[in-house]
C-alpha positions as CSV (number, residue, x, y, z in Angstrom):
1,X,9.5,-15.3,0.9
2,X,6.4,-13.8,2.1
3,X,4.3,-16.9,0.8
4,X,6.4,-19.0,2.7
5,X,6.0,-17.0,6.0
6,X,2.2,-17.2,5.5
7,X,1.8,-20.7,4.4
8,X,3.8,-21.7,7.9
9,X,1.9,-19.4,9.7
10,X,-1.7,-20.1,8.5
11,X,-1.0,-23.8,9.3
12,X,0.0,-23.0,13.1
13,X,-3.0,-20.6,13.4
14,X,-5.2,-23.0,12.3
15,X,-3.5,-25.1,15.0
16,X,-5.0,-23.1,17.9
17,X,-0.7,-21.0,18.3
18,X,-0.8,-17.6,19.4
19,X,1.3,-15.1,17.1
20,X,4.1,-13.3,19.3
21,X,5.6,-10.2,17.5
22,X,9.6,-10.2,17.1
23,X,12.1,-8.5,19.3
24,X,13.9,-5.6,18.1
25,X,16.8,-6.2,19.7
26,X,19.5,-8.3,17.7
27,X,19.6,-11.8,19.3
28,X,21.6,-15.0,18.2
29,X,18.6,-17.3,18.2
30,X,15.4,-16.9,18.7
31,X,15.2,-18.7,22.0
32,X,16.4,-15.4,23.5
33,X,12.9,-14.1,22.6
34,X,11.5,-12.2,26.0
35,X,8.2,-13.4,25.5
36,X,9.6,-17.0,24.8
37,X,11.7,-17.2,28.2
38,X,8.2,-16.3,30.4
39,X,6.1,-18.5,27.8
40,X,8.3,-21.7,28.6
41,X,7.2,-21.4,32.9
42,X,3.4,-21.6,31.9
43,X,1.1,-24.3,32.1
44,X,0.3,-24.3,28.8
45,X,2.0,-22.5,25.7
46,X,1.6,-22.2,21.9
47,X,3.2,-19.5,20.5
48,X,4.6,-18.9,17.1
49,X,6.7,-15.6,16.1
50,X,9.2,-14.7,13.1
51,X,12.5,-13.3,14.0
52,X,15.9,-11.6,12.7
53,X,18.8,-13.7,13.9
54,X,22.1,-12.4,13.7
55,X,25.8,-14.3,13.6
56,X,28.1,-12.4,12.2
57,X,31.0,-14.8,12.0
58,X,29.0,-18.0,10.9
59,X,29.9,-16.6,7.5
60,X,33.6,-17.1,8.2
61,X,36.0,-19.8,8.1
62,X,34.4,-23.4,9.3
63,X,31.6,-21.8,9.1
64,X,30.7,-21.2,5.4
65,X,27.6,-22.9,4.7
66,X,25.8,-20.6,7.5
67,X,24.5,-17.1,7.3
68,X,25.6,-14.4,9.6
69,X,21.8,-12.4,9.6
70,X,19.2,-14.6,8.7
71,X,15.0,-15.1,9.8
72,X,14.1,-18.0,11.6
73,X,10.2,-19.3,12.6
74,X,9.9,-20.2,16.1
75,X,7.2,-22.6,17.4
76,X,6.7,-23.1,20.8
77,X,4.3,-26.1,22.3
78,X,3.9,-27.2,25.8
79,X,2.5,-29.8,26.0
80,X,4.1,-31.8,23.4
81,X,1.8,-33.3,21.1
82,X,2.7,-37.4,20.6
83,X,2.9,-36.3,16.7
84,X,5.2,-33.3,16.7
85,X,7.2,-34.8,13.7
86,X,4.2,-35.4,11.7
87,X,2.7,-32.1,12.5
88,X,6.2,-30.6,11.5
89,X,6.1,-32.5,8.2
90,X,2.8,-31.6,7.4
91,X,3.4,-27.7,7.7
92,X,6.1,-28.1,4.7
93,X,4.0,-30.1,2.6
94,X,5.0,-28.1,-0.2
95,X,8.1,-29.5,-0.2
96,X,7.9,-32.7,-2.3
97,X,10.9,-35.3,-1.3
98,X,11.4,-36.6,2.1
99,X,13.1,-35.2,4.9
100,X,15.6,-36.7,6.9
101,X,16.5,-36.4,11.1
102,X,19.9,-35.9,12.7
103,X,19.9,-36.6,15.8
104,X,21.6,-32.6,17.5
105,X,21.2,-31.9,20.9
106,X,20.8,-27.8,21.2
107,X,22.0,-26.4,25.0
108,X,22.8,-22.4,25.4
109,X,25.6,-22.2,28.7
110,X,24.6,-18.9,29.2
111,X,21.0,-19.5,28.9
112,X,21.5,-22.0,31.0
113,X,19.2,-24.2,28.7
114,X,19.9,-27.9,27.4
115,X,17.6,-29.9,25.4
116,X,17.5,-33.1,23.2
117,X,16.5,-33.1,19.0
118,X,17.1,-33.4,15.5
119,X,18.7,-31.0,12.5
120,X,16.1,-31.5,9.8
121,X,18.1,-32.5,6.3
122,X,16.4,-31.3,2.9
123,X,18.0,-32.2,-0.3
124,X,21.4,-32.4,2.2
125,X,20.9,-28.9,3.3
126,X,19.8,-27.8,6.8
127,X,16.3,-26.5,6.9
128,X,14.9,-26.6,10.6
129,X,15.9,-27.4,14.2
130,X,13.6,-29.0,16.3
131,X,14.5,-29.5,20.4
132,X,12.8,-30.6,23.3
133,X,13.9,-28.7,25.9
134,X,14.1,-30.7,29.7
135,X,16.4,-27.7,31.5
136,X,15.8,-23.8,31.4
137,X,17.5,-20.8,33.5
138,X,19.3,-23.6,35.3
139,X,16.0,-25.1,36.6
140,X,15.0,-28.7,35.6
141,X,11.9,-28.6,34.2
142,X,8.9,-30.8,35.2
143,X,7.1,-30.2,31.6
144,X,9.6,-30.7,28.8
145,X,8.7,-28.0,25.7
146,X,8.5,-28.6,22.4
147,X,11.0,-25.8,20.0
148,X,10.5,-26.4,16.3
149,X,12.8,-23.8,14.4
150,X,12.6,-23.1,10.6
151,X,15.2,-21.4,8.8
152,X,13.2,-19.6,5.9
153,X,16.1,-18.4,3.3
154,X,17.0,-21.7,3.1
155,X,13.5,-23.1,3.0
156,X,12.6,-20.3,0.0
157,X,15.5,-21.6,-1.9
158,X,13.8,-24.8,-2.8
159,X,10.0,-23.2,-2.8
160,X,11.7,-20.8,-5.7
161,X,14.4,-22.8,-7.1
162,X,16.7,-19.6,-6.4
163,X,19.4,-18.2,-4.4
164,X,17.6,-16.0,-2.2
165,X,20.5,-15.7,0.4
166,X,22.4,-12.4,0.3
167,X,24.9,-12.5,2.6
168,X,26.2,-9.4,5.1
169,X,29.9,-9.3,5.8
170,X,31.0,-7.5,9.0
171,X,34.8,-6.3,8.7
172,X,36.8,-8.5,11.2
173,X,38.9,-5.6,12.6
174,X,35.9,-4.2,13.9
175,X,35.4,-6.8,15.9
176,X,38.1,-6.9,18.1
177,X,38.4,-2.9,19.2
178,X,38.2,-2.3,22.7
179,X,34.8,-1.0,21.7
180,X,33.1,-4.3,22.0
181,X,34.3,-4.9,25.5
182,X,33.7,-1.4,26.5
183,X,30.2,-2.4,25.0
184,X,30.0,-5.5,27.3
185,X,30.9,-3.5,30.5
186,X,28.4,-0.8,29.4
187,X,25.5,-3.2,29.2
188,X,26.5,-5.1,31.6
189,X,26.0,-2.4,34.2
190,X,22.6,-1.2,32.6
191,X,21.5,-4.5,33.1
192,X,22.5,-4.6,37.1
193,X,21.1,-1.1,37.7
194,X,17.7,-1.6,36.0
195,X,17.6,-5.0,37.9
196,X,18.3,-3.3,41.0
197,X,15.7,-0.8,40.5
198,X,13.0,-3.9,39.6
199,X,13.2,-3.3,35.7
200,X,13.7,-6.6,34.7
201,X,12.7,-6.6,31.5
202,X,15.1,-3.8,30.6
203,X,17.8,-5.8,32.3
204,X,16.7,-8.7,30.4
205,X,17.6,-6.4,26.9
206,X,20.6,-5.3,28.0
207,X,22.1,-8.9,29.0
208,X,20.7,-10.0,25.1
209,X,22.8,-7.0,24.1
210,X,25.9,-8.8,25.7
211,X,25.2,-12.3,25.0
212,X,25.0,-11.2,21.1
213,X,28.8,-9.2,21.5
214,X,29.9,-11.9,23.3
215,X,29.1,-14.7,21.0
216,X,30.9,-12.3,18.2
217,X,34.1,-12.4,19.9
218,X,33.3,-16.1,21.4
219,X,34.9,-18.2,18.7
220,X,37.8,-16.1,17.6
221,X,39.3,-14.4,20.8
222,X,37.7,-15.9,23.6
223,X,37.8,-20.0,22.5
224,X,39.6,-21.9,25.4
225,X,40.6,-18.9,27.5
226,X,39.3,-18.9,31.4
227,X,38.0,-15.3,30.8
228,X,35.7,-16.9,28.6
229,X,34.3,-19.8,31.5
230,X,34.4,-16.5,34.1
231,X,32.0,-14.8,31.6
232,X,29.7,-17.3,30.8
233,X,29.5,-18.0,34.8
234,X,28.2,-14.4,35.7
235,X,25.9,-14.0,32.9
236,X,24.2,-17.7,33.6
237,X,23.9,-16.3,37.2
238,X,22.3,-12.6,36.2
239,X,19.9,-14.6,33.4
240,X,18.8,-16.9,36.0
241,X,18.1,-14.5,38.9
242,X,16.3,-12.5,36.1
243,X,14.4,-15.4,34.5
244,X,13.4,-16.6,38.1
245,X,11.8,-12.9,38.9
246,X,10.1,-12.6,35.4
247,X,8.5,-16.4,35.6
């Protein structure tokens, strides 16, 4: 895997992107990247960072093909170059057949962040994401930002011509204890009191914290229930007070 990482990584460098180190914190996607949110409001931004992504219920049901803790590449461009899809090609030019583009439109409610793409298809297998986001923390933006995603277990698997997934289960009784509310309510009061004290990037942590146990219990316990809509309301509100302060 570790060839892959530096064959992607050598081609941004070489591209003028600034390396970003990952997050600690355990995040859904790695949009929620702290650095990523405050890169998006400058004038200019080319980052690229590697980060631990974790799902722990795309492994379940409908959602079998996915893996619940898996590393993603992010590269982030403002401004978009005219030949983003070329220069995307070009950084997995040691994969030999062609790819093909789905048209998949990414948006995040509690992010409050919409944008218009394409799944990449290799060998009829999802490899990368690639979104052009035109609305952040609630706020239209004037300069739409380029996200190019790659999803490197997958990505190794044809490089090595072997599995290289190993998949973590997480019981499903454990997610529904009162623990993981009591979690949310915990966080979610570490967040307002660091925020009122003008911490805001320790707020920002804590409100990761609850949009990863949130998005746990999301698709199981919380699917068309109002709770769910009241929940996404107040954390869109808290992420865009605090993404306002930090950018």
């Amino acid at each position: 895997m570790k060839k892959i990482l530096n064959k992607i990584f050598n081609y941004w460098k070489y591209k003028n992107f600034y390396f970003l180190n990952k997050i600690d914190n355990k995040i859904g996607a790695a949009t929620y990247h702290y650095k990523n949110i405050i890169s998006i409001f400058k004038k200019n931004t080319k980052i690229i960072f590697f980060q631990n992504c974790y799902r722990e219920f795309d492994s379940y049901c409908n959602f079998k093909n996915k893996l619940c803790i898996h590393n993603q590449i992010q590269v982030i461009c403002k401004k978009i170059p005219f030949n983003f899809i070329k220069l995307y090609k070009n950084s997995l030019n040691f994969l030999k057949k062609n790819f093909l583009f789905k048209k998949d439109n990414w948006n995040s409610p509690i992010l409050g962040a919409k944008g218009i793409g394409y799944e990449v298809i290799y060998n009829n297998i999802e490899i990368s994401q690639i979104t052009i986001f035109y609305f952040f923390g609630n706020k239209k933006l004037n300069t739409p930002i380029l996200e190019i995603t790659y999803g490197i277990e997958r990505i190794s698997n044809f490089f090595y011509k072997n599995n290289f997934i190993y998949e973590k289960f997480f019981s499903l009784k454990n997610i529904f204890e009162k623990k993981y509310l009591k979690k949310i309510l915990f966080n979610f009061k570490n967040c307002i009191y660091y925020y009122k004290i003008n911490n805001y990037y320790i707020s920002y942590i804590n409100l990761l914290k609850i949009a990863n146990i949130f998005n746990k219990i999301d698709d199981f316990y919380l699917s068309n229930n109002y709770n769910r809509i009241k929940i996404i309301i107040i954390l869109k509100k808290v992420f865009e007070k605090i993404i306002k302060i930090l950018c």
